[in-house]
TIMAR-61314 format. One record per residue (C-alpha): residue number from 1; residue in three letters; x, y, z. Coordinates in steps of 0.2 Angstrom, whole numbers. Layout:
<r i="NUM" aa="ala" X="X" Y="Y" Z="Z"/>
...
//
This chain:
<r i="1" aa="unk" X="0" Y="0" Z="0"/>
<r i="2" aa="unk" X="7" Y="17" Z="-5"/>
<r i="3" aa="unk" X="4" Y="31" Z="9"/>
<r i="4" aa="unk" X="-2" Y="49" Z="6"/>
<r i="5" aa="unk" X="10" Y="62" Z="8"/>
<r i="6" aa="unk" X="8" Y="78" Z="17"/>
<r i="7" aa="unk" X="22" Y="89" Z="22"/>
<r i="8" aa="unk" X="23" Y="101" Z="40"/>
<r i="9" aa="unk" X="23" Y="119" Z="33"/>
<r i="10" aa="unk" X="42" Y="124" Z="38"/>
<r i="11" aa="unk" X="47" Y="105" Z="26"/>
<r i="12" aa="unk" X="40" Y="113" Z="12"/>
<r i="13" aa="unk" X="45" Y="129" Z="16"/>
<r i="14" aa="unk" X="63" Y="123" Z="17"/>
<r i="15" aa="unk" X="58" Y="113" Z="-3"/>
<r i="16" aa="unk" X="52" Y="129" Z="-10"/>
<r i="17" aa="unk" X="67" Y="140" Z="-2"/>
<r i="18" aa="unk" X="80" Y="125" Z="-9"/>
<r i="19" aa="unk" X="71" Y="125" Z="-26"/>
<r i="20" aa="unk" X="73" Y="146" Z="-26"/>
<r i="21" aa="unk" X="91" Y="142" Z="-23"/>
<r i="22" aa="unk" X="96" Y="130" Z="-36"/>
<r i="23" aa="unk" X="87" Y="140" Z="-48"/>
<r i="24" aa="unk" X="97" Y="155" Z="-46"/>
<r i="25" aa="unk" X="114" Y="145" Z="-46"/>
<r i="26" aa="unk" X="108" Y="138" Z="-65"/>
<r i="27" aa="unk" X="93" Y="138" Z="-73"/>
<r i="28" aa="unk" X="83" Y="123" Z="-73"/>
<r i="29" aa="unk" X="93" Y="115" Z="-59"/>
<r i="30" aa="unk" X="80" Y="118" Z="-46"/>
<r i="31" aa="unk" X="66" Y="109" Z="-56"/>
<r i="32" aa="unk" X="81" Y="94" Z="-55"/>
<r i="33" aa="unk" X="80" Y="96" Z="-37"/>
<r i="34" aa="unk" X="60" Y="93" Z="-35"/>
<r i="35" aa="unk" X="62" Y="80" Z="-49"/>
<r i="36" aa="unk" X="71" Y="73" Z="-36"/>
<r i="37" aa="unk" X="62" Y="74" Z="-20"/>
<r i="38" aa="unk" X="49" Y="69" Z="-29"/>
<r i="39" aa="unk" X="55" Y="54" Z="-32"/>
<r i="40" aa="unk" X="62" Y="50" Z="-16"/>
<r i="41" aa="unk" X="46" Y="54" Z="-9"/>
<r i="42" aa="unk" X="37" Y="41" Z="-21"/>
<r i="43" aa="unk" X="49" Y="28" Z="-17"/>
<r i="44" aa="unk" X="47" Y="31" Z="2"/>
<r i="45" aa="unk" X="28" Y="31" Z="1"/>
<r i="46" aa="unk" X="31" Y="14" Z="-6"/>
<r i="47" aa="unk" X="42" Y="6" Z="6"/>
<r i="48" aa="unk" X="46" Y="18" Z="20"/>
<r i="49" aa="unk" X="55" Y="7" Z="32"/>
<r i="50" aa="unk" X="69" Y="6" Z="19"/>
<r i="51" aa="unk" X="78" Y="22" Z="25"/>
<r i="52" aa="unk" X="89" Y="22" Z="41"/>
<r i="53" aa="unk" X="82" Y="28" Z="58"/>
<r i="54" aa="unk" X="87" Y="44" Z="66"/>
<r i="55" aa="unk" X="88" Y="43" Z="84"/>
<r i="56" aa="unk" X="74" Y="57" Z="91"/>
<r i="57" aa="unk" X="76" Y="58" Z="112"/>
<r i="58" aa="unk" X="60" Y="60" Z="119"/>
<r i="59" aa="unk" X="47" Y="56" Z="106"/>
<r i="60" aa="unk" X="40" Y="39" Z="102"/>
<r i="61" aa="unk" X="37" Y="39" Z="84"/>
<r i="62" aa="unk" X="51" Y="28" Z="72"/>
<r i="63" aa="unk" X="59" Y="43" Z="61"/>
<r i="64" aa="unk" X="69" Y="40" Z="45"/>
<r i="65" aa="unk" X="78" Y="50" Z="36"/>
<r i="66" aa="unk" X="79" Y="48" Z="15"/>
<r i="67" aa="unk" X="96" Y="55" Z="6"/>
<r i="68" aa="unk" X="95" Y="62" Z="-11"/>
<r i="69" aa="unk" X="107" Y="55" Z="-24"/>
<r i="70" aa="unk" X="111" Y="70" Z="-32"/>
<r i="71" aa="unk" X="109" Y="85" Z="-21"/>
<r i="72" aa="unk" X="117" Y="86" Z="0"/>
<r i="73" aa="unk" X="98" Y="83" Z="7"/>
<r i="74" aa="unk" X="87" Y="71" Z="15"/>
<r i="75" aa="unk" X="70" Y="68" Z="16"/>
<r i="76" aa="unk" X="65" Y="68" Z="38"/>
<r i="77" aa="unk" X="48" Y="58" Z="39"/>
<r i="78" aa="unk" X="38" Y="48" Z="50"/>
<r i="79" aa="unk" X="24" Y="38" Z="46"/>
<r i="80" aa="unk" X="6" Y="39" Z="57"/>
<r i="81" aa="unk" X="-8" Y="28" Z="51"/>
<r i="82" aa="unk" X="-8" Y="28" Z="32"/>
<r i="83" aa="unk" X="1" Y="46" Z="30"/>
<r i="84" aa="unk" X="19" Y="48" Z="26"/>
<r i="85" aa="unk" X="24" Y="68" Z="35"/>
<r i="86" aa="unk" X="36" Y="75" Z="28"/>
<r i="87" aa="unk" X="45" Y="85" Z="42"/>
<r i="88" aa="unk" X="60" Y="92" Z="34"/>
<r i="89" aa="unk" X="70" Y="94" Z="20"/>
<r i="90" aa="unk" X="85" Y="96" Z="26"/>
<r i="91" aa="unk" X="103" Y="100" Z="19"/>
<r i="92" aa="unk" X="116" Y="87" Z="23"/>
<r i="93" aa="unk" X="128" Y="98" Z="30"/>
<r i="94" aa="unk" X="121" Y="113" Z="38"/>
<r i="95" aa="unk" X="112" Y="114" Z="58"/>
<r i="96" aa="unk" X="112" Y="95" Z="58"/>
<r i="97" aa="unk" X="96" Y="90" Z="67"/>
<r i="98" aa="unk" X="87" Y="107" Z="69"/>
<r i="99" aa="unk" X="72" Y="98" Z="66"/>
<r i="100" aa="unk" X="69" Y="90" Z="80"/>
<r i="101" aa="unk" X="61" Y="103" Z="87"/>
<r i="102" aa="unk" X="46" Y="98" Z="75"/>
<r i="103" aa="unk" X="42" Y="81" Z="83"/>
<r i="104" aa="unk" X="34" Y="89" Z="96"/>
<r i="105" aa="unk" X="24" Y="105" Z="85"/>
//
């Protein structure tokens, strides 16, 4: 069963802002980028517990995390019932695990 997909607002922020980005480095290459988190996503609705586990202190739920191929992000999600969230996407190298916050917003 493939799951729905939603993201948190400051995830898709953070695509959006990313997208901007890549856009402005070379033309086109932004539209790469969503290509590709596109895909990831799709791939991860299909069989999300095939990414690695990030470590969460103080919550509960089992969250992955989903590396591009091409660009320095990953895809941070955690599954609830049949929905996939989305809660960050989030650059490989910069304020590692300032997401966190999210798991309890």
């Amino acid at each position: 069963m493939t799951l729905q997909v939603r993201f948190v607002p400051a995830a898709l922020d953070e695509l959006h802002a990313a997208d901007d980005w890549y856009e402005q480095q070379a033309p086109g290459v932004g539209a790469e980028f969503v290509a590709e988190v596109w895909q990831v996503i799709e791939r991860t609705a299909e069989w999300p517990a095939l990414a690695p586990r990030v470590a969460v202190p103080g919550t509960s739920s089992e969250v992955r995390r989903a590396a591009l191929r091409r660009f320095p992000y990953g895809l941070v999600y955690l599954v609830r019932g049949d929905v996939l969230w989305v809660v960050a996407v989030a650059h490989s190298r910069r304020r590692p695990g300032y997401w966190r916050q999210r798991m309890n917003g």
